[in-house]
N, CA and C atoms as a LAMMPS dump frame, in Angstrom:
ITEM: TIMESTEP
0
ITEM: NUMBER OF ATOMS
129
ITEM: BOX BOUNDS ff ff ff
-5.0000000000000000e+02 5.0000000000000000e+02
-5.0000000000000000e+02 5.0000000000000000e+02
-5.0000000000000000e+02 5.0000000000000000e+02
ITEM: ATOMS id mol type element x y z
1 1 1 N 101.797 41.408 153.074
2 1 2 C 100.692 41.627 153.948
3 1 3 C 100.958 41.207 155.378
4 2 1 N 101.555 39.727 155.773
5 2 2 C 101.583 39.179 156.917
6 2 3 C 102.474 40.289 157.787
7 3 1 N 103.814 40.486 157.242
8 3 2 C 104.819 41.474 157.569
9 3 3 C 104.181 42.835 158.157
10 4 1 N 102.885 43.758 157.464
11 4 2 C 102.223 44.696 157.577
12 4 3 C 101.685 44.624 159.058
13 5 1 N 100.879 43.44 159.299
14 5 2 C 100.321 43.211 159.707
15 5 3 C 100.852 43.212 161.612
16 6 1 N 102.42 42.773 161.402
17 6 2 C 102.792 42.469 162.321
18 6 3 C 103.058 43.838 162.738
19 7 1 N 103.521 44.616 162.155
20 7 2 C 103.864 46.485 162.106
21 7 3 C 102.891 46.488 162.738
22 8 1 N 101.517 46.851 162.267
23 8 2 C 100.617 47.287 162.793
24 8 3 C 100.028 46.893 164.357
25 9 1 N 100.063 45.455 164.471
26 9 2 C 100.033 45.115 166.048
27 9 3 C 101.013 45.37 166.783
28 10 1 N 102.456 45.651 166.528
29 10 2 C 103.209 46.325 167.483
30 10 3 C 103.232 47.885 167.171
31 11 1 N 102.373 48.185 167.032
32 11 2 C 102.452 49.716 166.88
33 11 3 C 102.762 50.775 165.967
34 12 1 N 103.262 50.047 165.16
35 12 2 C 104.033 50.816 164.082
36 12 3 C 103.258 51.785 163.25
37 13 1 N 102.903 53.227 163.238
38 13 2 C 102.071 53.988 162.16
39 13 3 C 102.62 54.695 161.181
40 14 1 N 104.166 54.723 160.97
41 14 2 C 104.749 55.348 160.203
42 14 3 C 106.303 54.037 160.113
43 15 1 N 106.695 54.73 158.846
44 15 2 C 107.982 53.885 158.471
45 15 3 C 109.092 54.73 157.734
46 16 1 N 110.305 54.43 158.019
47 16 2 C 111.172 55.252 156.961
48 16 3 C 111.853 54.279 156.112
49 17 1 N 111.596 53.883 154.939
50 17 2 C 111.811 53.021 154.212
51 17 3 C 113.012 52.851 153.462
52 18 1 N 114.018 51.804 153.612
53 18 2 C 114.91 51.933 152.952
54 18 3 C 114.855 50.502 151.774
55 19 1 N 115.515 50.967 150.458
56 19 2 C 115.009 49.939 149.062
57 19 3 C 115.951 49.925 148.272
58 20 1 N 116.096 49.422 147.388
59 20 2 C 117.655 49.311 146.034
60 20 3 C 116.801 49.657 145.072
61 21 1 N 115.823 50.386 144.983
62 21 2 C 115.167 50.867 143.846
63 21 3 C 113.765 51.944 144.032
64 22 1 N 113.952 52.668 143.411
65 22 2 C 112.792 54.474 143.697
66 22 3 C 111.789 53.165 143.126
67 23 1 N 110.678 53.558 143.97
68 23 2 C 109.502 52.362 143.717
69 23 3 C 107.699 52.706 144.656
70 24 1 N 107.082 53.351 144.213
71 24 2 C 106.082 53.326 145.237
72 24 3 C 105.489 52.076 146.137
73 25 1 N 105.374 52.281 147.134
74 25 2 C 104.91 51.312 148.036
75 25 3 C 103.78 51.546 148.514
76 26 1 N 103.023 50.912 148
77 26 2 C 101.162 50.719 148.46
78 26 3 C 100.356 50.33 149.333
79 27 1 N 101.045 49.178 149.469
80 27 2 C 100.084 48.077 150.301
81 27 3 C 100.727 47.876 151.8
82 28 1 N 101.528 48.732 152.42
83 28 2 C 101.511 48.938 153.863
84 28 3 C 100.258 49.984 154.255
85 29 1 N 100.057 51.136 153.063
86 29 2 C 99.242 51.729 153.396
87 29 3 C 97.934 51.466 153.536
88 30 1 N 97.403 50.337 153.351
89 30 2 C 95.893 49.655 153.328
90 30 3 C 95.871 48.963 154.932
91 31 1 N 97.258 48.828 155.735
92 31 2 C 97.267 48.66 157.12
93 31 3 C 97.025 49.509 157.756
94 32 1 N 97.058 50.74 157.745
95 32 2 C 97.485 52.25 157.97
96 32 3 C 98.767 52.265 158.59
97 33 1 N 99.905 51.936 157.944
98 33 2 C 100.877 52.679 158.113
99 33 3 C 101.582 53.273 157.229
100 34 1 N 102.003 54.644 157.419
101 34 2 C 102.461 55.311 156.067
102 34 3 C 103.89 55.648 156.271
103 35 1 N 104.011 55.449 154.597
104 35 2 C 105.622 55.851 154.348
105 35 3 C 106.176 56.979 154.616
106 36 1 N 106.703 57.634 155.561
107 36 2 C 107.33 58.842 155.606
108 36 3 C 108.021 59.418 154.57
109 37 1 N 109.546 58.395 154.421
110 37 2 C 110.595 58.779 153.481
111 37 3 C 111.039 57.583 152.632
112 38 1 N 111.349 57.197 151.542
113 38 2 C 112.15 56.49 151.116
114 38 3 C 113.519 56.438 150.424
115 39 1 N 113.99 55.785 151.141
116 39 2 C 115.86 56.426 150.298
117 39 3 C 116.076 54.938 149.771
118 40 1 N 116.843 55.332 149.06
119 40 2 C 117.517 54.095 148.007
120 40 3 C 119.056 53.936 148.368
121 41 1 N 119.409 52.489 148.291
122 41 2 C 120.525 52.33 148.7
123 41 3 C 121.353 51.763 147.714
124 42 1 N 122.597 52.292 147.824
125 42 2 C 123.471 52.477 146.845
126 42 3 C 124.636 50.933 146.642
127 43 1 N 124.908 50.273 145.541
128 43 2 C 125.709 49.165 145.617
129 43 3 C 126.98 49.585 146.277
């Protein structure tokens, strides 16, 4: 949340998300910022 939060006061309304696992991500979107893309990163 705190992390979200900070996105959102510097501006941030979109994100391209990078993760080590296919995973929906929810709760940036209750800041309003939304996930564009998410790619997974490979070992």
């Amino acid at each position: 949340g705190l992390g979200a939060q900070i996105l959102r006061d510097l501006g941030v309304r979109s994100v391209r998300l990078y993760a080590s696992r296919e995973r929906r991500y929810v709760g940036v979107e209750g800041f309003g910022i939304a996930i564009t893309e998410t790619a997974t990163l490979d070992d």
